[in-house]
ZAMARGU-4260 file (C-alpha; in steps of 0.2 Angstrom, whole numbers, plus 5000, padded with zeros to 4 digits):
<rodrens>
0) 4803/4760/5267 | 4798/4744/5257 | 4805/4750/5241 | 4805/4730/5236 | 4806/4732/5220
5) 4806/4751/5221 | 4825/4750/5228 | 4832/4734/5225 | 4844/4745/5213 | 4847/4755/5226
10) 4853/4743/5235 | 4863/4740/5222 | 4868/4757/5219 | 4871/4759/5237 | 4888/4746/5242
15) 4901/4755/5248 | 4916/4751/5254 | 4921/4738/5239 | 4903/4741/5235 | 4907/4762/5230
20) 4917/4754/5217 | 4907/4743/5212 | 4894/4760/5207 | 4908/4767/5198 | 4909/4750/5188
25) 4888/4752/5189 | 4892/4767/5176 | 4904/4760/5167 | 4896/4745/5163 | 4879/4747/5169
30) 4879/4762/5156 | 4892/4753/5146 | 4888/4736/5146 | 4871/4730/5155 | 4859/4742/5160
35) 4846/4728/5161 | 4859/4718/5169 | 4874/4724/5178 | 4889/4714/5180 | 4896/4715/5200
40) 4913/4713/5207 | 4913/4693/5209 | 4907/4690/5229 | 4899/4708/5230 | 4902/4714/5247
45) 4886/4722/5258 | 4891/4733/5269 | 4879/4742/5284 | 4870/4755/5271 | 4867/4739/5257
50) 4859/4731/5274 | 4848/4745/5279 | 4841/4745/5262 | 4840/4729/5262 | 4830/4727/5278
55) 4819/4741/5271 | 4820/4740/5253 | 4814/4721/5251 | 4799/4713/5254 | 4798/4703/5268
60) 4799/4688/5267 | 4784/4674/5274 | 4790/4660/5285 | 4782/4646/5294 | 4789/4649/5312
65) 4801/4634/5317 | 4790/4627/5334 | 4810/4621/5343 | 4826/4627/5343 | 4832/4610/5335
70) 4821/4616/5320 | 4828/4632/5320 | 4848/4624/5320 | 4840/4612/5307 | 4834/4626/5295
75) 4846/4641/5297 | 4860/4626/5292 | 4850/4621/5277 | 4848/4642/5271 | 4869/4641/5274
80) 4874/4626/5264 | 4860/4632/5252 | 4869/4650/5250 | 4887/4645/5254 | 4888/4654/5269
85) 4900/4646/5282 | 4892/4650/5299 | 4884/4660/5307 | 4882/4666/5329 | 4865/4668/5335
90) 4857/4676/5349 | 4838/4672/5358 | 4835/4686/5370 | 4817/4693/5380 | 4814/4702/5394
95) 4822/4689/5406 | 4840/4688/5396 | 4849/4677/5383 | 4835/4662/5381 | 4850/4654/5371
100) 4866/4659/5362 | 4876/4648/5348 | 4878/4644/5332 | 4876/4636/5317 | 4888/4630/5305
105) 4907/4634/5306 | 4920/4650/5311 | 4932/4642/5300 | 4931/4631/5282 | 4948/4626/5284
110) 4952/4620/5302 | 4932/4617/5303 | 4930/4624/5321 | 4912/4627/5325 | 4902/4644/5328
115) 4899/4645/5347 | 4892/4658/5357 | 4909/4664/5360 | 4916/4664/5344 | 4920/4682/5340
120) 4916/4691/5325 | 4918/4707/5317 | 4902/4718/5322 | 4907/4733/5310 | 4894/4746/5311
125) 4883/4740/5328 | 4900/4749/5336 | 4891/4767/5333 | 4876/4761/5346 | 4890/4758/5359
130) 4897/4775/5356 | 4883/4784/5357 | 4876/4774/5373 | 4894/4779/5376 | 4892/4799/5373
135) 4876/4800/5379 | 4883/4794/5395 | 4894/4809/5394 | 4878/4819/5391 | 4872/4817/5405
140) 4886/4819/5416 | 4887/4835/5408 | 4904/4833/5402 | 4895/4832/5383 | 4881/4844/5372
145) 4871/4836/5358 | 4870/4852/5351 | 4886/4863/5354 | 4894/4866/5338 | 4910/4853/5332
150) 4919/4869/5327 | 4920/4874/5348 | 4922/4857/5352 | 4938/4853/5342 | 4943/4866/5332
155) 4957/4858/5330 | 4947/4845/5316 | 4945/4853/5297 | 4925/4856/5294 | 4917/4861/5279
160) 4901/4871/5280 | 4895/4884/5269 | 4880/4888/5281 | 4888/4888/5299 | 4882/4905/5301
165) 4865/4898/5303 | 4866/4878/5302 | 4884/4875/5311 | 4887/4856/5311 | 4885/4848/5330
170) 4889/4831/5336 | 4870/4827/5335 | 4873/4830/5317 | 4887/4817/5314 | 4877/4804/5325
175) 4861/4805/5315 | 4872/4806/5298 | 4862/4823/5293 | 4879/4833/5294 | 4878/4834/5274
180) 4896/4825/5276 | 4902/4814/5260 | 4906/4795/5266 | 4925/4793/5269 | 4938/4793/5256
185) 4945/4778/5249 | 4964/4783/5256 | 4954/4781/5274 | 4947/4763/5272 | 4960/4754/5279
190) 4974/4757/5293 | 4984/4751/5307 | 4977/4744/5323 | 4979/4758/5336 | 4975/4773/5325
195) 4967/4786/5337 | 4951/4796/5330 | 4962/4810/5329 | 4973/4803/5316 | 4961/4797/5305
200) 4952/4814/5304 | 4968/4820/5297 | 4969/4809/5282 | 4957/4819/5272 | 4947/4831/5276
205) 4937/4832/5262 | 4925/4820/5267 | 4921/4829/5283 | 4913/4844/5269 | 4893/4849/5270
210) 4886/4845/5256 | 4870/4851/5258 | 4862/4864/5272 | 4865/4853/5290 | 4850/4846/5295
215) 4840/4847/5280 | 4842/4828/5274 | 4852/4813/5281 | 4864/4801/5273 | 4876/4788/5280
220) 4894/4792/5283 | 4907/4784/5293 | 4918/4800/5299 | 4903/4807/5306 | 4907/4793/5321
225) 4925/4795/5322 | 4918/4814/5327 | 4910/4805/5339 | 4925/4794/5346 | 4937/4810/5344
230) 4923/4818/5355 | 4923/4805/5370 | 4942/4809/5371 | 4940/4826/5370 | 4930/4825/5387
235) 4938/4810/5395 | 4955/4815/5392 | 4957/4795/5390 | 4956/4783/5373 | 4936/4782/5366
240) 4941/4764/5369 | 4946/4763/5387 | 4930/4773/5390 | 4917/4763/5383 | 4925/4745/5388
245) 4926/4753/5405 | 4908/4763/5405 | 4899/4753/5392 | 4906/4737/5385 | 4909/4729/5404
250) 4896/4734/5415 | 4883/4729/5398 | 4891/4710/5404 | 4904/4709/5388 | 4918/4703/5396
255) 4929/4700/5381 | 4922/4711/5367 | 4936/4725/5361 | 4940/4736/5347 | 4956/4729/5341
260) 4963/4711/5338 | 4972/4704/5351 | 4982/4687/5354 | 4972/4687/5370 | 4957/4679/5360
265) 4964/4677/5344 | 4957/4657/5344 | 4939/4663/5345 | 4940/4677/5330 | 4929/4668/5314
270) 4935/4671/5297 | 4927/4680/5285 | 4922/4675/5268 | 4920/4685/5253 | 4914/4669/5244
275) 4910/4652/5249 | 4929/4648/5248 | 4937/4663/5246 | 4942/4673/5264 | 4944/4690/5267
280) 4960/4697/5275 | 4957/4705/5291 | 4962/4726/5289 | 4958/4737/5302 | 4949/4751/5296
285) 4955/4771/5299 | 4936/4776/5307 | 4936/4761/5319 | 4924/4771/5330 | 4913/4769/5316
290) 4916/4749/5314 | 4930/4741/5324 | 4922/4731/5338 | 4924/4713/5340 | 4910/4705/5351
295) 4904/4686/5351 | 4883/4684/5348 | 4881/4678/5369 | 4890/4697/5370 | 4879/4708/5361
300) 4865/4699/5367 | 4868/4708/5383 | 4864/4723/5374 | 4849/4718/5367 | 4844/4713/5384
305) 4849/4729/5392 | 4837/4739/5377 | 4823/4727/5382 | 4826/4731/5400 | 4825/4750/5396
310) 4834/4754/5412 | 4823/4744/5422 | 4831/4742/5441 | 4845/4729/5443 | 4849/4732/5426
315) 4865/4741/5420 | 4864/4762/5423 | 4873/4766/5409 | 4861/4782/5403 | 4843/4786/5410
320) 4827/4781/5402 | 4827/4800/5392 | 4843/4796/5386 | 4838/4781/5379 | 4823/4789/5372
325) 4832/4800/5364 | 4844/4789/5355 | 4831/4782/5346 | 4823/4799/5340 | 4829/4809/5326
330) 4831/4826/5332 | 4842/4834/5318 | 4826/4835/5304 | 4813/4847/5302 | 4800/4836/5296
335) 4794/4822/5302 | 4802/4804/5297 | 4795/4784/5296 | 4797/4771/5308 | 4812/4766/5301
340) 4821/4782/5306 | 4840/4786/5313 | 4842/4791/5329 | 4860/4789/5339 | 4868/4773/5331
345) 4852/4765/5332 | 4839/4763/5319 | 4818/4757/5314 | 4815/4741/5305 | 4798/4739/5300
350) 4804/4724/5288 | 4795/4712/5304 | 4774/4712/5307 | 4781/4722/5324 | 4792/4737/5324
355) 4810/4733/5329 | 4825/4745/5333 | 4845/4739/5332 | 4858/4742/5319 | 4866/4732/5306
360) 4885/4732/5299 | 4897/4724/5285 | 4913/4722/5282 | 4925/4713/5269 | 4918/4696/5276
365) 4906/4698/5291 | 4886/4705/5290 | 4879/4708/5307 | 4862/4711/5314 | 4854/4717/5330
370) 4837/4718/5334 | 4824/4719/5350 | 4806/4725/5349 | 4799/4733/5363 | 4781/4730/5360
375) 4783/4711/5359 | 4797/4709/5372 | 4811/4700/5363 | 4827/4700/5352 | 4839/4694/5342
380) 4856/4694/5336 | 4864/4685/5318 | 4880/4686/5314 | 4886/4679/5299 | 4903/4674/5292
385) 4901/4680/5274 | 4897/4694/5264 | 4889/4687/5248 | 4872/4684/5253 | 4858/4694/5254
390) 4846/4679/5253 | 4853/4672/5271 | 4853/4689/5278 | 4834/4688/5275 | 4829/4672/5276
395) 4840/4668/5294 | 4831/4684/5304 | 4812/4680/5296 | 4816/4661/5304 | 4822/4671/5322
400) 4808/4680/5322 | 4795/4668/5318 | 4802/4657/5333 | 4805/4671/5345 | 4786/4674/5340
405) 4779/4655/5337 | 4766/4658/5352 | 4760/4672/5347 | 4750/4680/5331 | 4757/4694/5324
410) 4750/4708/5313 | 4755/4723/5306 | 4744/4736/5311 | 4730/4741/5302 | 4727/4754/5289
415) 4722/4772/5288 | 4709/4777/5277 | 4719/4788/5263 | 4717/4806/5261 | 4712/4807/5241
420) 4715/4826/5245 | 4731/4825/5252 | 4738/4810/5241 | 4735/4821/5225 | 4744/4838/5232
425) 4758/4827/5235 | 4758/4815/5218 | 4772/4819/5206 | 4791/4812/5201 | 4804/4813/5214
430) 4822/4812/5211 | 4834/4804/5223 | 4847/4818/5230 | 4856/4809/5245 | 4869/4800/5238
435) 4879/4793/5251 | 4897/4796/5239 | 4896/4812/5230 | 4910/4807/5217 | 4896/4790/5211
440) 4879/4802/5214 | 4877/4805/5196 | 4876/4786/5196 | 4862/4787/5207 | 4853/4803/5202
445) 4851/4795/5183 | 4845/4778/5190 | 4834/4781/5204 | 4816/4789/5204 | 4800/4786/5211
450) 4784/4791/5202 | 4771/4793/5215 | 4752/4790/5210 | 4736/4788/5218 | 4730/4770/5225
455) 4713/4766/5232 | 4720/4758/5248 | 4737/4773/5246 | 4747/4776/5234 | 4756/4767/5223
460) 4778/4769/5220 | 4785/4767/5202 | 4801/4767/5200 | 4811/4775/5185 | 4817/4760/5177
465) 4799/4752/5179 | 4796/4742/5195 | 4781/4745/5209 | 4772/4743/5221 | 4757/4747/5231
470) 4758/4752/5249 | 4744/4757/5261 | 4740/4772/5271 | 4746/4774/5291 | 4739/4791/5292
475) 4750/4810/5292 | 4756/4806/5274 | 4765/4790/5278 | 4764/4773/5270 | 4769/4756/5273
480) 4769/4739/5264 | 4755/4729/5268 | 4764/4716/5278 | 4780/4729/5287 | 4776/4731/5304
485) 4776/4753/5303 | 4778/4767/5292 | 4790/4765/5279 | 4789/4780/5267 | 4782/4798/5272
490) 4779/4810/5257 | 4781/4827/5267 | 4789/4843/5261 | 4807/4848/5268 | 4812/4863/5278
495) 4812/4875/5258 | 4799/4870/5257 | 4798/4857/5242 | 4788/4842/5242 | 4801/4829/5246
500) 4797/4807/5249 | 4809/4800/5264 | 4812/4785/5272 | 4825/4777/5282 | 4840/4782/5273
505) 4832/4786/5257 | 4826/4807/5253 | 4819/4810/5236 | 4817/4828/5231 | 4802/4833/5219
510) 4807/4834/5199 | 4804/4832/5181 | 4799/4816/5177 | 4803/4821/5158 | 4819/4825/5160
515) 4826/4811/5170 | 4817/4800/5158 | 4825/4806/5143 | 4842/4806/5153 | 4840/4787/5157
520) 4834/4785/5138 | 4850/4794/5131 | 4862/4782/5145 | 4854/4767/5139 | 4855/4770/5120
525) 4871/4779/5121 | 4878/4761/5131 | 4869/4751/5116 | 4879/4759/5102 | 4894/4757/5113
530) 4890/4738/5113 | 4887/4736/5096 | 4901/4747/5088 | 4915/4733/5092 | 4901/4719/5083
535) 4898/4732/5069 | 4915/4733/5064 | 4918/4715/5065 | 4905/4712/5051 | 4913/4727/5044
540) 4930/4719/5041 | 4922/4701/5035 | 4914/4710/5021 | 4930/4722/5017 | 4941/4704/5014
545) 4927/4699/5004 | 4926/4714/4994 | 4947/4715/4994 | 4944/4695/4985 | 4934/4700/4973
550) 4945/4715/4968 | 4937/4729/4975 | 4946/4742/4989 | 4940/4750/5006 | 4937/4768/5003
555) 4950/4781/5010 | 4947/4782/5030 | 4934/4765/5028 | 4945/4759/5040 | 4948/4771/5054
560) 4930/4778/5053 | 4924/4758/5061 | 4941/4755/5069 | 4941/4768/5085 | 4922/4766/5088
565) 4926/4747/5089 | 4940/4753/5101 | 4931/4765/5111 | 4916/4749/5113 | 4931/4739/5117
570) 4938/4749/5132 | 4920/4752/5137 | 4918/4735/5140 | 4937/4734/5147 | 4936/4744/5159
575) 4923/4732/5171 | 4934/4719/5172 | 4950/4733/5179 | 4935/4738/5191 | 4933/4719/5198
580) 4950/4717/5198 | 4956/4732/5208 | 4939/4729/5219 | 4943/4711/5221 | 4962/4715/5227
585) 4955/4731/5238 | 4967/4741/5229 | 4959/4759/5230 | 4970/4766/5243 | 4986/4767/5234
590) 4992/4770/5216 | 4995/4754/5213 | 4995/4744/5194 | 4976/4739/5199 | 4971/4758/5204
595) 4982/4764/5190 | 4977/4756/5176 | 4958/4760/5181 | 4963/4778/5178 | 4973/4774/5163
600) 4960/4764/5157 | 4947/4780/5158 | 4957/4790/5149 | 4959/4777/5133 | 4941/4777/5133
605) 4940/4794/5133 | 4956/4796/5119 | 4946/4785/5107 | 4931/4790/5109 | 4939/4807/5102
610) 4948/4801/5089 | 4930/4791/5082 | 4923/4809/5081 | 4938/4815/5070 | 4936/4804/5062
615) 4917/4805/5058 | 4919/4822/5055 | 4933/4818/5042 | 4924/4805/5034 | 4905/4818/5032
620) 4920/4829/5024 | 4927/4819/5012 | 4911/4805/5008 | 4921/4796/5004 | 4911/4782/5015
625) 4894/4780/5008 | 4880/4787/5020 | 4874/4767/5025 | 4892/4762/5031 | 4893/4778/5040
630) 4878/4778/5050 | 4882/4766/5064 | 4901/4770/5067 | 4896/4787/5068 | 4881/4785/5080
635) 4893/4774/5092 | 4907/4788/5089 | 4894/4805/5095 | 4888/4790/5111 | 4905/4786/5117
640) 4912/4806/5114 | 4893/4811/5125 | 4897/4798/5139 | 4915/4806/5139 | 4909/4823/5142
645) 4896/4814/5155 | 4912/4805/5164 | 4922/4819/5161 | 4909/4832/5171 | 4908/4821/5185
650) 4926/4817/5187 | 4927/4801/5181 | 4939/4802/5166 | 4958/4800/5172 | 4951/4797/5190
655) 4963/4795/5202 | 4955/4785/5215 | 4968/4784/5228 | 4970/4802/5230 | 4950/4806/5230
</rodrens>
């Protein structure tokens, strides 16, 4: 879905891990210090979801193909001194096997050791396409069922689901992310190496809760894949990670590639960076079937190969060719999806001129990418060191693909004559209603619309806050960019039959324009008073000393009526730099000063904000104020006492994040 500029705030809205936090702070001082311009945790992280969107939310970018691999080194290692990124592992695969596997830059800015092809790095999220190669293995044995409800498989795991009498949540559900489950809860980040899936399901269940109906809408969470894990060793009676390095990992030709750090290989492990000099700490995360693999770029390109191969003889028989079909099919939806769709831990990208398939992941310090396309026979694998730059993501797998593709022209297919008919039953505002973190949805809800109109060659997509963009018609009520290599964005109508806009992880549900207007008209002028009460009652004071040398005195309540909008503005803007601060140290776990403070710091807002209205209220009383000095306190007073009650209903005021 090439919401380019569409959802290039959705890509900003949609960071989780530290990037959830940064949302929060997206409220707080989007709302309460920048809408036009958001202030992010220094070294903003990108996690799996922010590189989804980003490979289906920007436009792709136009590269001249490097004609060598020496040209391909030389320019990948100009994009990494240009961004700051350290390194990164690389992976040249066709039909044939790994062409070429390296790396460019370093694993290390300290000791300087070079990226190789064995240098291991943290894959994050690429782990769900080896556990659900590893439970469709199981499928097929028979030992596993797709579609046999969780609650019968492990009813020993807490679920949530106001509709299992008709919609029970299956293990088809949890890999396709359509179970309606919330991502997982900040006390479930992070753990100790050896945690069984079991364990980790029992931190808190609230995140394994439907939502929504199963099966009417998808959106990302991690738990879904520790279902998964706790699944494999459910049938196996063994560990979900002695299974798939057994079953999948070694017969895939990944000799060394694990889920957990050893001393075994602990030379070849790259360090992550936050920033250009600043490195992450390595935390093993509670979900690690969701995340924890460690695999070098020579060791995944094994897998691309095998997905090229498509169970070709002399390949490895880890499932049948069906299997693999089905992995790559979305079976949980009722409509029909794009070509960027979620299958079984394996995913569309339409970003190239050809449609590819693979599976991104991020964590604190390490982006990864896998790609093959099937059409064009070849594959790639990036692995980067860092977790700051989007640009390099970009820019390094339009240079991979230009070479993998330097013979050849390439063009997306053409388009479909649009349906003037059908575009119009379906043109309208839709409102985005799959938040990936219920407790930041809100967030998301206020800033994130599409207006879709009529285009000669389609339709054409404004967003909410004002960006668009055109895209062309590929026929059934699906639209692409003109340069992505499928169908991006299908506007269809969901199983209740409202009109609904989807595309990879994106589902927007038909609305009032009016309504969300006004709201992000309200936010945004309510978060300019906020700004401005603090400089108001500057000036305020000046001219109070000035009047007290001439001889004249600030009326009765002069001063408290500016003083606590000026301190509600104050903690308004204070409470970003607690949110950096607590984000930067990853100190959402625990109650800790950081994670303390934020509440506390909530809750001062809130207390202000308060006593500004008792203060207005006291003041229209009394007039004892003249009506001009009153008018801007009181306005920044009635914006910070509504975006209390906004907080407030959303849980926000005296959050507690560590126990969320």
């Amino acid at each position: 879905m090439n919401h380019a500029s569409l959802l290039s705030a959705d890509l900003r809205a949609r960071q989780v891990r530290r990037r959830a936090l940064a949302v929060l702070l997206f409220v707080l001082f989007v709302f309460g210090a920048a809408l036009g311009g958001p202030v992010e945790p220094a070294g903003h992280v990108l996690d799996e979801s922010a590189l989804v969107h980003a490979t289906t939310a920007a436009p792709p970018i136009e590269v001249e193909a490097p004609p060598t691999l020496e040209q391909l080194q030389a320019r990948v290692a100009a994009v990494l001194a240009r961004e700051g990124v350290p390194g990164v592992g690389l992976a040249l695969v066709d039909r044939n096997g790994v062409r070429w596997a390296g790396g460019v830059g370093v694993a290390d800015r300290s000791t300087g050791a070079p990226v190789g092809p064995d240098t291991q790095f943290r894959v994050a999220s690429i782990t769900k396409s080896f556990v659900a190669l590893g439970v469709m293995r199981l499928v097929e044995q028979g030992r596993l069922d797709l579609n046999r409800p969780l609650r019968e498989l492990m009813p020993d795991v807490a679920l949530g689901n106001d509709w299992d009498a008709t919609s029970p949540i299956t293990l088809a559900h949890a890999l396709e992310h359509t179970a309606g489950f919330d991502e997982m809860r900040f006390n479930e980040y992070w753990g100790e190496d050896g945690a069984v899936p079991r364990e980790a399901l029992a931190i808190n269940p609230r995140s394994r809760v439907a939502r929504w109906r199963p099966g009417s809408r998808m959106s990302y969470s991690n738990p879904g894949y520790t279902l998964a894990g706790h699944a494999i060793e459910l049938a196996t009676g063994e560990s979900y990670e002695t299974f798939l390095e057994r079953e999948v990992l070694r017969p895939l030709g990944m000799p060394t590639a694990r889920f957990r750090r050893t001393d075994e290989y602990a030379d070849r492990l790259a360090t992550g960076y936050h920033e250009p000099d600043r490195p992450a700490e390595f935390r093993p995360i509670y979900h690690a079937p969701a995340g924890a693999l460690l695999a070098s770029p020579r060791e995944l390109g094994q897998l691309v190969h095998f997905w090229l191969r498509r169970g070709e003889t002399g390949g490895p028989a880890i499932v049948g060719p069906e299997s693999l079909a089905r992995i790559e099919r979305t079976e949980t939806l009722s409509y029909p999806g794009a070509d960027n769709n979620y299958g079984l831990g394996n995913y569309g990208d339409v970003l190239h001129p050809a449609r590819g398939r693979g599976h991104d992941g991020g964590l604190p310090g390490f982006l990864s990418c896998y790609r093959y396309f099937p059409e064009l026979g070849v594959g790639y694998v990036m692995l980067l060191n860092s977790t700051h730059s989007l640009q390099a993501y970009l820019e390094i797998r339009a240079l991979l693909f230009g070479y993998l593709t330097g013979g050849r022209t390439v063009v997306p297919p053409p388009p479909v004559e649009p349906d003037p008919g059908a575009i119009a039953a379906l043109t309208g505002y839709y409102g985005y209603a799959n938040p990936r973190v219920e407790l930041f949805g809100f967030i998301e809800r206020a800033m994130l619309g599409i207006s879709v109109r009529p285009d000669p060659a389609g339709i054409d997509l404004r967003m909410l806050t004002g960006e668009s963009v055109q895209m062309v018609s590929t026929g059934d009520g699906g639209f692409r960019h003109w340069r992505e290599g499928g169908t991006s964005v299908r506007l269809t109508r969901g199983d209740d039959g409202r009109r609904i806009l989807v595309g990879g992880m994106a589902y927007f549900e038909e609305g009032s324009y009016a309504w969300a207007r006004a709201r992000l008209l309200l936010l945004g002028a309510a978060n300019i008073l906020l700004q401005l009460a603090p400089v108001w009652a500057l000036g305020w004071a000046v001219l109070a000393v000035i009047r007290r040398l001439r001889g004249r005195a600030i009326a009765a309540g002069e001063f408290a009526l500016h003083a606590w909008p000026a301190a509600a503005g104050l903690a308004w803007g204070l409470l970003p730099l607690l949110f950096v601060h607590m984000a930067r140290a990853e100190a959402y776990t625990t109650a800790n000063p950081r994670s303390v403070g934020v509440c506390v710091g909530t809750v001062v807002f809130a207390a202000c904000s308060a006593a500004a209205v008792a203060e207005v209220v006291r003041a229209g009383v009394a007039r004892t104020v003249p009506l001009g000095l009153r008018l801007v306190p009181s306005a920044a007073a009635i914006a910070g006492f509504g975006m209390t009650l906004y907080l407030m209903f959303h849980g926000v005021i005296g959050l507690r994040i560590w126990a969320w």
